[in-house]
Jmol script that loads the backbone (N, CA, C; Angstrom):
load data "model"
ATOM      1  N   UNK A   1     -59.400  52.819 -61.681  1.00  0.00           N
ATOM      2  CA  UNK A   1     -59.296  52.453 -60.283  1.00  0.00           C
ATOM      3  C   UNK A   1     -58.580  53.581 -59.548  1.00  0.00           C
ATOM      4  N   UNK A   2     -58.735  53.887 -57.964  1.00  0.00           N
ATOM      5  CA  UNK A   2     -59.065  54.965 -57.470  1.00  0.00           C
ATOM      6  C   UNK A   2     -57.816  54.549 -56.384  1.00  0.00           C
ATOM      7  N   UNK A   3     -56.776  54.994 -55.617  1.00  0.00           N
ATOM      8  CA  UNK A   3     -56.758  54.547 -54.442  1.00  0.00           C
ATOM      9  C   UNK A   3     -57.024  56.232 -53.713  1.00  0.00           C
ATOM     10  N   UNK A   4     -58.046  55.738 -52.053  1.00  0.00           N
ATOM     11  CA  UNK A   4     -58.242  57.316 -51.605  1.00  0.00           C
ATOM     12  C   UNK A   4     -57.589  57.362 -49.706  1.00  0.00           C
ATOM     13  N   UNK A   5     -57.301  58.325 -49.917  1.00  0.00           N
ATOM     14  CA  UNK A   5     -55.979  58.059 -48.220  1.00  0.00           C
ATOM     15  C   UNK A   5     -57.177  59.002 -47.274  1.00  0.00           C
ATOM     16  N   UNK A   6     -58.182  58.580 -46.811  1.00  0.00           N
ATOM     17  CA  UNK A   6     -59.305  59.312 -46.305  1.00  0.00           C
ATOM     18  C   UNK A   6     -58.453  59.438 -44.493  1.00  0.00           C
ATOM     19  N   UNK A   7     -58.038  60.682 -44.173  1.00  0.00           N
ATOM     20  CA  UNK A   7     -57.713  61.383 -43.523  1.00  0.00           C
ATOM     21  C   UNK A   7     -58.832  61.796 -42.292  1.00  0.00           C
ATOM     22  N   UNK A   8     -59.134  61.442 -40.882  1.00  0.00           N
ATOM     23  CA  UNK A   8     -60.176  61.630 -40.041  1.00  0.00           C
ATOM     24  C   UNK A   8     -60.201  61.800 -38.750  1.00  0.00           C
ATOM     25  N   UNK A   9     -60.862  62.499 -38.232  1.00  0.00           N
ATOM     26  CA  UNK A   9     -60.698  62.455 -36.662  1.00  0.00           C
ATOM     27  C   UNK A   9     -60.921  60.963 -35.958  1.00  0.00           C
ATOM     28  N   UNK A  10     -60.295  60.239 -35.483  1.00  0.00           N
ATOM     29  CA  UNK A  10     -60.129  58.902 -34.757  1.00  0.00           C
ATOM     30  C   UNK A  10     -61.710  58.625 -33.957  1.00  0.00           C
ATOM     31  N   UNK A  11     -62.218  59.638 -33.856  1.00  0.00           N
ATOM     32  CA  UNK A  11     -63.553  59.117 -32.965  1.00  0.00           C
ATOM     33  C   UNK A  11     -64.784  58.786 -34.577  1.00  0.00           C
ATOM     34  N   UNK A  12     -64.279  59.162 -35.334  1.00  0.00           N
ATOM     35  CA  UNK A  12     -65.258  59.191 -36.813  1.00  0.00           C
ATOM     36  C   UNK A  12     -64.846  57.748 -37.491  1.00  0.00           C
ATOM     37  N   UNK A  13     -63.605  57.409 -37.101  1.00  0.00           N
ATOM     38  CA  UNK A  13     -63.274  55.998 -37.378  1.00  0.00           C
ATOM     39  C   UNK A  13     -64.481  54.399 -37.870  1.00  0.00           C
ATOM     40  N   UNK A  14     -65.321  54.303 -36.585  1.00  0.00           N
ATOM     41  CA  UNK A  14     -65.959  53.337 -36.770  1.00  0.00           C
ATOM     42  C   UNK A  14     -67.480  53.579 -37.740  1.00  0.00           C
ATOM     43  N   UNK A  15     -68.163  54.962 -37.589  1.00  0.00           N
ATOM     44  CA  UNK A  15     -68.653  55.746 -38.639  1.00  0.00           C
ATOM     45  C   UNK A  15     -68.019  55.466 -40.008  1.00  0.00           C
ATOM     46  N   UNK A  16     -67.563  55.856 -40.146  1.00  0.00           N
ATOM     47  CA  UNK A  16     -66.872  55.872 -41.610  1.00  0.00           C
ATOM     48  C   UNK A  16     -66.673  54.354 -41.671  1.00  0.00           C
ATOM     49  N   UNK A  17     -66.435  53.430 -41.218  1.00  0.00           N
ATOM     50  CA  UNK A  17     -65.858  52.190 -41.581  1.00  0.00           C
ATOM     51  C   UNK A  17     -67.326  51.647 -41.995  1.00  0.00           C
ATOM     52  N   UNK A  18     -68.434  51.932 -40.998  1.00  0.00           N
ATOM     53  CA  UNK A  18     -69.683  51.300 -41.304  1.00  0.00           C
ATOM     54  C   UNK A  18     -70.395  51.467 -42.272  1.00  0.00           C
ATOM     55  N   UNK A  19     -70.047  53.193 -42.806  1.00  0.00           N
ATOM     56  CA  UNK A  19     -70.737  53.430 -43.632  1.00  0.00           C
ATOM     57  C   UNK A  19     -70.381  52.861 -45.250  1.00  0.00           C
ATOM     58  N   UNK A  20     -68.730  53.063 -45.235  1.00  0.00           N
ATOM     59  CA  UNK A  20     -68.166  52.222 -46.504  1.00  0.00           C
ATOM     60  C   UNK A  20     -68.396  51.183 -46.493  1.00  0.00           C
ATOM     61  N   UNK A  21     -68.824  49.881 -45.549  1.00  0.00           N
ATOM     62  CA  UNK A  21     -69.498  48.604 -45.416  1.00  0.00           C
ATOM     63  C   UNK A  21     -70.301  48.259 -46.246  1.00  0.00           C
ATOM     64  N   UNK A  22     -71.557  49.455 -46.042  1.00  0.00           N
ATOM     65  CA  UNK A  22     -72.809  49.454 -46.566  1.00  0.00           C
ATOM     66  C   UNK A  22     -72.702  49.761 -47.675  1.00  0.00           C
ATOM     67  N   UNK A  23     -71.573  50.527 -48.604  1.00  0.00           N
ATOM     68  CA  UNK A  23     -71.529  50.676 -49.879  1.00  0.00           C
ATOM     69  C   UNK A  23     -70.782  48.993 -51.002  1.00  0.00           C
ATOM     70  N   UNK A  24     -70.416  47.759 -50.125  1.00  0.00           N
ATOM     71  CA  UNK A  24     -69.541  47.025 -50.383  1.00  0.00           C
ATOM     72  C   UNK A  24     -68.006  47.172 -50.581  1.00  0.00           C
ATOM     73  N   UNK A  25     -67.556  47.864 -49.817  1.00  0.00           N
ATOM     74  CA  UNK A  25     -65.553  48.212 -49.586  1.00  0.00           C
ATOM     75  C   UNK A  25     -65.875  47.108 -48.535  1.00  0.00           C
ATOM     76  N   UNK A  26     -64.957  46.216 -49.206  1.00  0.00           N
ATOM     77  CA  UNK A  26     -64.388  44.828 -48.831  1.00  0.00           C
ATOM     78  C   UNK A  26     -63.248  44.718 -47.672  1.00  0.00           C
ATOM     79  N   UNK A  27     -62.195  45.631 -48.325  1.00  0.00           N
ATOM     80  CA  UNK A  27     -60.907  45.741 -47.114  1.00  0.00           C
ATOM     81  C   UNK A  27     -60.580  47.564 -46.995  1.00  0.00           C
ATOM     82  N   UNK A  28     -59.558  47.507 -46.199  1.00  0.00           N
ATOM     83  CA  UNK A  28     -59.527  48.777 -46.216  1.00  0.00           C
ATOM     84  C   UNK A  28     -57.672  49.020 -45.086  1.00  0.00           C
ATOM     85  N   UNK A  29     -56.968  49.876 -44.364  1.00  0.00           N
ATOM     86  CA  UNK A  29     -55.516  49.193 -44.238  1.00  0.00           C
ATOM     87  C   UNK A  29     -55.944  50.881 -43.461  1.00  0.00           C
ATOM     88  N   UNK A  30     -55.739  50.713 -41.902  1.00  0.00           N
ATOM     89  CA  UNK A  30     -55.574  51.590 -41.396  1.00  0.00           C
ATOM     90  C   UNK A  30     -54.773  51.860 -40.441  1.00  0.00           C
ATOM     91  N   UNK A  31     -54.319  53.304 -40.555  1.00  0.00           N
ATOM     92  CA  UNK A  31     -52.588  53.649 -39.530  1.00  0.00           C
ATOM     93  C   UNK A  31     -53.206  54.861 -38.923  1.00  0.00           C
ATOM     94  N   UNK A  32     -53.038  55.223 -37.833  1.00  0.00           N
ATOM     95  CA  UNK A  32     -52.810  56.324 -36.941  1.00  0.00           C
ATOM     96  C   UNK A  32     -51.515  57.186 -37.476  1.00  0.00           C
ATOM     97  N   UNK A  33     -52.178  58.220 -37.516  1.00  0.00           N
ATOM     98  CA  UNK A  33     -50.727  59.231 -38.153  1.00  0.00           C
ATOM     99  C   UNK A  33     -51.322  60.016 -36.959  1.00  0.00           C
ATOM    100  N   UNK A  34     -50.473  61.255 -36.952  1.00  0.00           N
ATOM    101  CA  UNK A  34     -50.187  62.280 -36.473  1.00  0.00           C
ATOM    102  C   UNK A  34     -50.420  63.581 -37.313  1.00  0.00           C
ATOM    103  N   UNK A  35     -50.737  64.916 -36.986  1.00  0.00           N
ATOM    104  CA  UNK A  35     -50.230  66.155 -38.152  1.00  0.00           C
ATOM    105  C   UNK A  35     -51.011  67.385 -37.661  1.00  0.00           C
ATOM    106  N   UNK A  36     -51.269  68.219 -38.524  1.00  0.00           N
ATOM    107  CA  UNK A  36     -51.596  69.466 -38.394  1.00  0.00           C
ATOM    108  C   UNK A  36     -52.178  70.244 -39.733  1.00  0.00           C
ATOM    109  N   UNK A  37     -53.144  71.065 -40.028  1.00  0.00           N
ATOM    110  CA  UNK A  37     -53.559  71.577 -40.998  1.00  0.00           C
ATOM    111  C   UNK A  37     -53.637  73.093 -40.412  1.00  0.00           C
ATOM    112  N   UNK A  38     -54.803  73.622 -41.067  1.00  0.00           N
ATOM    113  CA  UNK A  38     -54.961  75.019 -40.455  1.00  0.00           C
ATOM    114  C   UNK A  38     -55.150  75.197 -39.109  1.00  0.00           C
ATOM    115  N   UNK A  39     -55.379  74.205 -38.518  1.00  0.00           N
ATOM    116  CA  UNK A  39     -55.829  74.685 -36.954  1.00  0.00           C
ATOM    117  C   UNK A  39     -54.092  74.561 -35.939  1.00  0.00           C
ATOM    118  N   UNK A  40     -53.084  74.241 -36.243  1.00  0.00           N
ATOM    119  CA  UNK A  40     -51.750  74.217 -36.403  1.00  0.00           C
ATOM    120  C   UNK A  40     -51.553  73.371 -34.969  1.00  0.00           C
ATOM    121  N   UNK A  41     -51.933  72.519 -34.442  1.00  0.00           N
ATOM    122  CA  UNK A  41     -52.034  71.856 -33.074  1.00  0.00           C
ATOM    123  C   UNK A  41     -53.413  71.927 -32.554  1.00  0.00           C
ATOM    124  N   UNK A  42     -52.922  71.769 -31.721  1.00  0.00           N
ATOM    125  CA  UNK A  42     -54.139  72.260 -30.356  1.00  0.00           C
ATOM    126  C   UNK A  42     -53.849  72.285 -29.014  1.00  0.00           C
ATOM    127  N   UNK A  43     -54.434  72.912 -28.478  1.00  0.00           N
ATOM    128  CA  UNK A  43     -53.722  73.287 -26.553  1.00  0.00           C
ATOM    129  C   UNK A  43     -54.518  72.182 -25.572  1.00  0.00           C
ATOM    130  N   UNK A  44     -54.136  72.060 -24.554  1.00  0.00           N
ATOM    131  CA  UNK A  44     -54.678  71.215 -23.191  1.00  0.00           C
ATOM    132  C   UNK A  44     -54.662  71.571 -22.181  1.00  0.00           C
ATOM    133  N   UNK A  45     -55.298  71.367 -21.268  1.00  0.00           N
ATOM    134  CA  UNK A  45     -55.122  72.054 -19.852  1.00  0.00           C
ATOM    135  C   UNK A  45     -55.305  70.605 -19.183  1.00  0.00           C
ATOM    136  N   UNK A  46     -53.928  70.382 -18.097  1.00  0.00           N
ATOM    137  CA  UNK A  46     -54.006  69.596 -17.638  1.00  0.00           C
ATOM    138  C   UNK A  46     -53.167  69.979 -16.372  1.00  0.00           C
ATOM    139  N   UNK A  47     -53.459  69.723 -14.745  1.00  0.00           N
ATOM    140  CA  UNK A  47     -53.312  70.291 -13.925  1.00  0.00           C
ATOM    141  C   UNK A  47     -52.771  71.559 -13.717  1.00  0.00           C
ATOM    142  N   UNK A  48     -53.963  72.338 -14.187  1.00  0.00           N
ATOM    143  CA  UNK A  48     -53.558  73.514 -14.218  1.00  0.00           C
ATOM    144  C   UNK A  48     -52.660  74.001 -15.162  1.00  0.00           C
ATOM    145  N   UNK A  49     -52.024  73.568 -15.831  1.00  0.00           N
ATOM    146  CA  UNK A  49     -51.026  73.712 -16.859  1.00  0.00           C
ATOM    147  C   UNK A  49     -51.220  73.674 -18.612  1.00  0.00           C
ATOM    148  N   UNK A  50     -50.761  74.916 -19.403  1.00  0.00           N
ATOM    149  CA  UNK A  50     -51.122  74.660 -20.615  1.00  0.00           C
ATOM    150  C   UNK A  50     -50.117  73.634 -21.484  1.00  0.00           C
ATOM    151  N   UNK A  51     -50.747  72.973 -21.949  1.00  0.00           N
ATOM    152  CA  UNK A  51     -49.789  71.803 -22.698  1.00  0.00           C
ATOM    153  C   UNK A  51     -50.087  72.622 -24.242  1.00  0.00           C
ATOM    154  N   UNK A  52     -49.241  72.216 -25.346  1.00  0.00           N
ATOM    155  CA  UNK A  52     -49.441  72.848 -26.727  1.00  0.00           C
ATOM    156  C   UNK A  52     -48.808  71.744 -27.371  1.00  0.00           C
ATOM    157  N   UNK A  53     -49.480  70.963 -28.420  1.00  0.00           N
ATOM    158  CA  UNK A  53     -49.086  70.026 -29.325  1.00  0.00           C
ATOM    159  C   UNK A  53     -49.192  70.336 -30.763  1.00  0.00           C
ATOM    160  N   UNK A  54     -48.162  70.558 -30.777  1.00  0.00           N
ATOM    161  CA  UNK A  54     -48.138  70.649 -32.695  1.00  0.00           C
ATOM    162  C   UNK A  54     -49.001  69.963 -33.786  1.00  0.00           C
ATOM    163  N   UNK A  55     -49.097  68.601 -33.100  1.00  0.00           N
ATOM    164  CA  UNK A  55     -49.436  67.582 -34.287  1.00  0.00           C
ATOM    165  C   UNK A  55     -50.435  66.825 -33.204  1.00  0.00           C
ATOM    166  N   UNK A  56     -51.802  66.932 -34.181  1.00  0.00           N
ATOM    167  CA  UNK A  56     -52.905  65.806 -33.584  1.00  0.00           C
ATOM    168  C   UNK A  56     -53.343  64.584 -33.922  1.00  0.00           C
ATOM    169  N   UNK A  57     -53.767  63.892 -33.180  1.00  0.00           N
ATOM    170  CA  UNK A  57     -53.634  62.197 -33.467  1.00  0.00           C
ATOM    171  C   UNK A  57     -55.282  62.254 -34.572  1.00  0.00           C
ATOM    172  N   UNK A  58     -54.593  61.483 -35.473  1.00  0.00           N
ATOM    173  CA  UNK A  58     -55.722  61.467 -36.662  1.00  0.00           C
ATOM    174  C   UNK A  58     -55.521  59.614 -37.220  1.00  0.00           C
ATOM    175  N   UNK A  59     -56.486  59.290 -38.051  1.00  0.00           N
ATOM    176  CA  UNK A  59     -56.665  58.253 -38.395  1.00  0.00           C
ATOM    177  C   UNK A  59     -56.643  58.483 -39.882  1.00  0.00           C
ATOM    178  N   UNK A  60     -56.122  57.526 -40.742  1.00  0.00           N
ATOM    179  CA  UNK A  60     -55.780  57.564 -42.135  1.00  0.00           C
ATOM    180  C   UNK A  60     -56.216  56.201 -42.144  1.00  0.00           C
ATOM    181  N   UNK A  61     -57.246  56.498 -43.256  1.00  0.00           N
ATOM    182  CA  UNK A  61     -57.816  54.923 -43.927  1.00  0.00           C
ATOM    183  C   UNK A  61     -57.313  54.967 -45.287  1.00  0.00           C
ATOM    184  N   UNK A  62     -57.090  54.089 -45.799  1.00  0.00           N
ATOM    185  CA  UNK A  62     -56.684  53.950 -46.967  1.00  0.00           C
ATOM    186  C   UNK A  62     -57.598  52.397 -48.154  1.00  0.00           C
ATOM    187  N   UNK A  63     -58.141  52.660 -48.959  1.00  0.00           N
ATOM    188  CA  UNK A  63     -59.151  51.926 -49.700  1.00  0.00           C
ATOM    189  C   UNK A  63     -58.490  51.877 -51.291  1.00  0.00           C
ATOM    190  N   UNK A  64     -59.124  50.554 -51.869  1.00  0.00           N
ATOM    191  CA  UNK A  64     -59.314  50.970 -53.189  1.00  0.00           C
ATOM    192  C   UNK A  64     -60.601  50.969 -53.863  1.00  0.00           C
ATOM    193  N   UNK A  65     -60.662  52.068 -55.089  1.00  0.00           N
ATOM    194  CA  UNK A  65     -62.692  51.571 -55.339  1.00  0.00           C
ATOM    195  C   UNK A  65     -61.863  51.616 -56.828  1.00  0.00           C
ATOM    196  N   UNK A  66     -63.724  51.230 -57.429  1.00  0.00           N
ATOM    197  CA  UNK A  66     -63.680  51.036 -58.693  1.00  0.00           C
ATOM    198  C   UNK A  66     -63.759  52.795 -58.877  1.00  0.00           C
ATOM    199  N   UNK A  67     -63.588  52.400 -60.520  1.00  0.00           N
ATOM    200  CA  UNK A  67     -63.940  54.514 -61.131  1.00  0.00           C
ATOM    201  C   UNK A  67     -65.534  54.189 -60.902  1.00  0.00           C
ATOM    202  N   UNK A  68     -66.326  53.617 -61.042  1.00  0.00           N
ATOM    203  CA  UNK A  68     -68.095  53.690 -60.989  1.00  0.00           C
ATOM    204  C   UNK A  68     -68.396  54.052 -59.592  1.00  0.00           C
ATOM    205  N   UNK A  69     -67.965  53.615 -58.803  1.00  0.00           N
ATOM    206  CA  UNK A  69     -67.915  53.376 -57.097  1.00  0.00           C
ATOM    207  C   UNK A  69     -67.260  54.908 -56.436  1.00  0.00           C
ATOM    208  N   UNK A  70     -66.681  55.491 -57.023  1.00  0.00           N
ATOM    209  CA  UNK A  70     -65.902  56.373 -56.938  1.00  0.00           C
ATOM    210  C   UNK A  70     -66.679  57.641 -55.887  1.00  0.00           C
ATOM    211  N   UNK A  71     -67.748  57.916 -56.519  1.00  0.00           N
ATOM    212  CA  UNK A  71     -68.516  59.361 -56.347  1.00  0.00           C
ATOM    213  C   UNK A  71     -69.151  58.720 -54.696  1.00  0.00           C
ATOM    214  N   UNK A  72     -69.745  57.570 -55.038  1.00  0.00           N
ATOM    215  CA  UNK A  72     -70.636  56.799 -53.739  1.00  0.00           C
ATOM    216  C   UNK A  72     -69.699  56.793 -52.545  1.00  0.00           C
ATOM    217  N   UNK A  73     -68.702  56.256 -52.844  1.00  0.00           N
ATOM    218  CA  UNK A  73     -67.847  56.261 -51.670  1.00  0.00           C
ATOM    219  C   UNK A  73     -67.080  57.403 -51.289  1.00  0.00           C
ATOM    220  N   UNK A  74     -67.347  58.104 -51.979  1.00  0.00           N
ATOM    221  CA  UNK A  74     -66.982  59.813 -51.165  1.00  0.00           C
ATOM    222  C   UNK A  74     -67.765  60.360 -50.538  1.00  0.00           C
ATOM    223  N   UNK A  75     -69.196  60.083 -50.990  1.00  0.00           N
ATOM    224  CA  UNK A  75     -70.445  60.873 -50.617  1.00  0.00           C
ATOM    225  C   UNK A  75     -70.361  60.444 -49.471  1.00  0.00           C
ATOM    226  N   UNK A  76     -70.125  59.086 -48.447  1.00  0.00           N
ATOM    227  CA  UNK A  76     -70.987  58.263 -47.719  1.00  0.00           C
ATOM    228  C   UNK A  76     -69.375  58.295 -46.845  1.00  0.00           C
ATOM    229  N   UNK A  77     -68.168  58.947 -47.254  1.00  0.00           N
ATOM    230  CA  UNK A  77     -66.958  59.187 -46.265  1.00  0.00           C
ATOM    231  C   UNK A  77     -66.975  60.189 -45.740  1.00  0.00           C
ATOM    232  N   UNK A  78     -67.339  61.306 -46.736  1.00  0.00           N
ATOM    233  CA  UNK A  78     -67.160  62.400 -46.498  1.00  0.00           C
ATOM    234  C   UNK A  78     -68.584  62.886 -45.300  1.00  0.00           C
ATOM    235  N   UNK A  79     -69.810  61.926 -46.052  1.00  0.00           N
ATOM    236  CA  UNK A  79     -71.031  62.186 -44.421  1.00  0.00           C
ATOM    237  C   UNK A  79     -70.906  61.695 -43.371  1.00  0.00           C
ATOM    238  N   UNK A  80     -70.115  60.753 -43.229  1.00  0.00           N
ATOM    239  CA  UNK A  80     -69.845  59.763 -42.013  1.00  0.00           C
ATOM    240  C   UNK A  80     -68.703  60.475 -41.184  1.00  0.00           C
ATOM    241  N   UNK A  81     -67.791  61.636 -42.186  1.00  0.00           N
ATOM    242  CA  UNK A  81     -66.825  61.907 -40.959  1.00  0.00           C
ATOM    243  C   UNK A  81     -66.927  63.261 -40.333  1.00  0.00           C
ATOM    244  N   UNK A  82     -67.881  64.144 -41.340  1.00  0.00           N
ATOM    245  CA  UNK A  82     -68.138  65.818 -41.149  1.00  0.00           C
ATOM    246  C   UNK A  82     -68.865  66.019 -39.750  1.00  0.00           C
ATOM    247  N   UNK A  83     -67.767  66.767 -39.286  1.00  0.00           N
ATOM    248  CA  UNK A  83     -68.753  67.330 -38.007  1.00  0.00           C
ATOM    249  C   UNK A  83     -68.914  68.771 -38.239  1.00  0.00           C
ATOM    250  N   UNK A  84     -68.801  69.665 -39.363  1.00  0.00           N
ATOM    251  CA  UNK A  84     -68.481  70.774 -39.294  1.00  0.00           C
ATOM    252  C   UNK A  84     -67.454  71.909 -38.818  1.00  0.00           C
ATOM    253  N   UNK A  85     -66.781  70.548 -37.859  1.00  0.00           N
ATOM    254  CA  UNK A  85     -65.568  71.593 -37.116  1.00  0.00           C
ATOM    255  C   UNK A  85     -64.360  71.715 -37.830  1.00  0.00           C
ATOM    256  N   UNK A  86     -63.112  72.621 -37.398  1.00  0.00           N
ATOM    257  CA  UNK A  86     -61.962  72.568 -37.986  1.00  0.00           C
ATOM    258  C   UNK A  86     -61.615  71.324 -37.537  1.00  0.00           C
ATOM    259  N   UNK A  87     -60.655  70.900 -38.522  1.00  0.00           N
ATOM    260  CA  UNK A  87     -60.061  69.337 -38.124  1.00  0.00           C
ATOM    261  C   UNK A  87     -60.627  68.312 -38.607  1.00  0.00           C
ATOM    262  N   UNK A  88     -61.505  68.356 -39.362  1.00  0.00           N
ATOM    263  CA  UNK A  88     -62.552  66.843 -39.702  1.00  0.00           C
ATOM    264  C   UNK A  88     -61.542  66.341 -41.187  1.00  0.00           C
ATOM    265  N   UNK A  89     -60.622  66.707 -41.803  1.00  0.00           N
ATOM    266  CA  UNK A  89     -59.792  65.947 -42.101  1.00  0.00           C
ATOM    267  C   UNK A  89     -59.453  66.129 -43.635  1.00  0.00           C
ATOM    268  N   UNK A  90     -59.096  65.386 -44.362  1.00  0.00           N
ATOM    269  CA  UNK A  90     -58.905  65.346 -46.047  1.00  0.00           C
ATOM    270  C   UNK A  90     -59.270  63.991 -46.377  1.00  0.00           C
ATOM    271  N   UNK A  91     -59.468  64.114 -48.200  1.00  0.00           N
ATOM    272  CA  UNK A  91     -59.548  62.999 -48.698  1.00  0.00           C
ATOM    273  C   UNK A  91     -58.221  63.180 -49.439  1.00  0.00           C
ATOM    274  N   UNK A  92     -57.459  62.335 -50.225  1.00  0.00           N
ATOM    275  CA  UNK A  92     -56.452  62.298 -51.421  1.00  0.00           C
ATOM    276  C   UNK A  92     -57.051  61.380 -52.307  1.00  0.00           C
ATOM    277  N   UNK A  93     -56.895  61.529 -53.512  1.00  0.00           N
ATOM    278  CA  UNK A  93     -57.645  60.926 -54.219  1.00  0.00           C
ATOM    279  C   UNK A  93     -56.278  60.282 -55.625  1.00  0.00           C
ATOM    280  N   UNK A  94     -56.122  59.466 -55.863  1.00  0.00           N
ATOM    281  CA  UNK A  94     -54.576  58.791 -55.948  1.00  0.00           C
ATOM    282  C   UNK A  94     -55.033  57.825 -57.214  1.00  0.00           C
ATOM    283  N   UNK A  95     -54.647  58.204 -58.305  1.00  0.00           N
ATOM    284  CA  UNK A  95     -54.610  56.797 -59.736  1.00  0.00           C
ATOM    285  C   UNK A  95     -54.029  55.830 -59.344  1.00  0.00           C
ATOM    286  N   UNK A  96     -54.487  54.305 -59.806  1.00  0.00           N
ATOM    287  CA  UNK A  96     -53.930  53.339 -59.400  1.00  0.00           C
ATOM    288  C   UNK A  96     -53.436  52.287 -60.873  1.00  0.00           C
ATOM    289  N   UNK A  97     -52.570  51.607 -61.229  1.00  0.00           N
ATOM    290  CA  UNK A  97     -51.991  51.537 -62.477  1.00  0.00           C
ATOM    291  C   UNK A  97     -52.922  50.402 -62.467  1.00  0.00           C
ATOM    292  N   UNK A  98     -52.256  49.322 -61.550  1.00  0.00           N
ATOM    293  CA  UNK A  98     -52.786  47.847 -61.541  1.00  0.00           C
ATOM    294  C   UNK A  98     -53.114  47.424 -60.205  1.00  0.00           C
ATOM    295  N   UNK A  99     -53.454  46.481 -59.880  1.00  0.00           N
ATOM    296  CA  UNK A  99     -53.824  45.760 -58.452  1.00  0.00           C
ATOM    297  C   UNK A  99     -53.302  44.394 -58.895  1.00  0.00           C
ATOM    298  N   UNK A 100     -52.522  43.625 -57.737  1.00  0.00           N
ATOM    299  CA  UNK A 100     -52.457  42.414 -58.239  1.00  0.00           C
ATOM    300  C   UNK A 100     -53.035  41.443 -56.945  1.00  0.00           C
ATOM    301  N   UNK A 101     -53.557  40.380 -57.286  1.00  0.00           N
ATOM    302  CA  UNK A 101     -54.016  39.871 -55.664  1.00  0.00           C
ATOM    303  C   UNK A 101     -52.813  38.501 -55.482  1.00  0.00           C
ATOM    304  N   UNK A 102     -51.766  38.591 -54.498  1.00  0.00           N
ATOM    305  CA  UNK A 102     -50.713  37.567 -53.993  1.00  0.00           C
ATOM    306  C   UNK A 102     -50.878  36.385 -54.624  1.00  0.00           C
ATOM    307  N   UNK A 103     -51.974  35.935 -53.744  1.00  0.00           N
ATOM    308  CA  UNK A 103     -52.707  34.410 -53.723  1.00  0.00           C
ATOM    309  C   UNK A 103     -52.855  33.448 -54.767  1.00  0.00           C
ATOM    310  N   UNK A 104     -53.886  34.625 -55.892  1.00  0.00           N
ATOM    311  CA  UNK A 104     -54.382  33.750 -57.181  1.00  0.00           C
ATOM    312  C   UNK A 104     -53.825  34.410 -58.000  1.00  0.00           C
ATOM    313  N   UNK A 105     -52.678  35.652 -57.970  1.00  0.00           N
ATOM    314  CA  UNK A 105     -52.308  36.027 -59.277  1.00  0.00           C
ATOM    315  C   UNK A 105     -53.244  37.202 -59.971  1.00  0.00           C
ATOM    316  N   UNK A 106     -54.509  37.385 -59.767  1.00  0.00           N
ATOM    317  CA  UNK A 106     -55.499  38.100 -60.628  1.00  0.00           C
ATOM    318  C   UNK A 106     -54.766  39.328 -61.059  1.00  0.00           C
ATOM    319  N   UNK A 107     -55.089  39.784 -61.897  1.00  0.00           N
ATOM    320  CA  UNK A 107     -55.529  41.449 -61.938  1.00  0.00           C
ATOM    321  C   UNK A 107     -55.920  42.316 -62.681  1.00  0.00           C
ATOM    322  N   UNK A 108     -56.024  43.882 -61.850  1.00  0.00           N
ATOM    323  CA  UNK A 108     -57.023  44.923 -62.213  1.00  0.00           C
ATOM    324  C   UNK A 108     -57.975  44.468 -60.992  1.00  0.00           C
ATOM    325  N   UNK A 109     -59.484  45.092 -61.709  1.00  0.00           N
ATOM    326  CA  UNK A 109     -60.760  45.139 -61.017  1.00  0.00           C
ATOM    327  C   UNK A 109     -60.976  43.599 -60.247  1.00  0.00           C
ATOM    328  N   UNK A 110     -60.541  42.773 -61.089  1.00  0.00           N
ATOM    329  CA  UNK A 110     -61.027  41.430 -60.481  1.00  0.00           C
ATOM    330  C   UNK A 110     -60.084  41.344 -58.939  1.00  0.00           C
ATOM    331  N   UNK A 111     -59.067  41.566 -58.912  1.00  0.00           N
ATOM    332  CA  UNK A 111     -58.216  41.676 -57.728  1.00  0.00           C
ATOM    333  C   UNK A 111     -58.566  42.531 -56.533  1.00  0.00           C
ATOM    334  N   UNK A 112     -59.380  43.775 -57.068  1.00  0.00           N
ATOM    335  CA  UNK A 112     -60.108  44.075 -55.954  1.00  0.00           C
ATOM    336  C   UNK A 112     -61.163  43.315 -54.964  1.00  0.00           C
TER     337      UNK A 112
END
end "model"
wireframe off; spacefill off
backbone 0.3
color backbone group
């Protein structure tokens, strides 16, 4: 079992959510972060004025898959969020020991 912290430009958001749909990802736990990679900010022009922000507003999804599920749901994150430009984001790709589900107790795979 996989957990993956899929890292994205905020407008690729509902893309990517639809497309992991269609693969069966059940839940998924998403936060607005902030940050910067190689492109180190980005500038604005707003009345006339240059604005410069260090850190750009990005979307972090966070999932768990099975190891079989693994390859599918990269293929179908990674097409749903590529625009070719700088900035289209990271995956992390994270071992997961156990899963337990609150409710009924389960776990492992069945808890997913």
């Amino acid at each position: 079992m996989k957990k993956l912290e899929i890292i994205i430009r905020t407008s690729k958001l509902n893309s990517v959510k639809a497309a992991l749909e269609t693969l069966g990802v059940h839940g998924m736990t998403i936060i607005e972060v902030k940050g910067y990679g190689r492109q180190r900010g980005h500038k604005e022009v707003y009345r006339g004025a240059t604005l410069e922000s260090q850190f750009v507003p990005k979307t972090q999804i966070n999932i768990l898959v099975h190891d079989e599920g693994l390859k599918s749901v990269l293929d179908a994150a990674i097409a749903a969020a590529q625009t070719g430009e700088l900035g289209d984001g990271k995956i992390a790709i994270l071992p997961v020991e156990d899963v337990i589900r609150i409710r009924t107790g389960e776990r492992g795979d069945t808890a997913l």
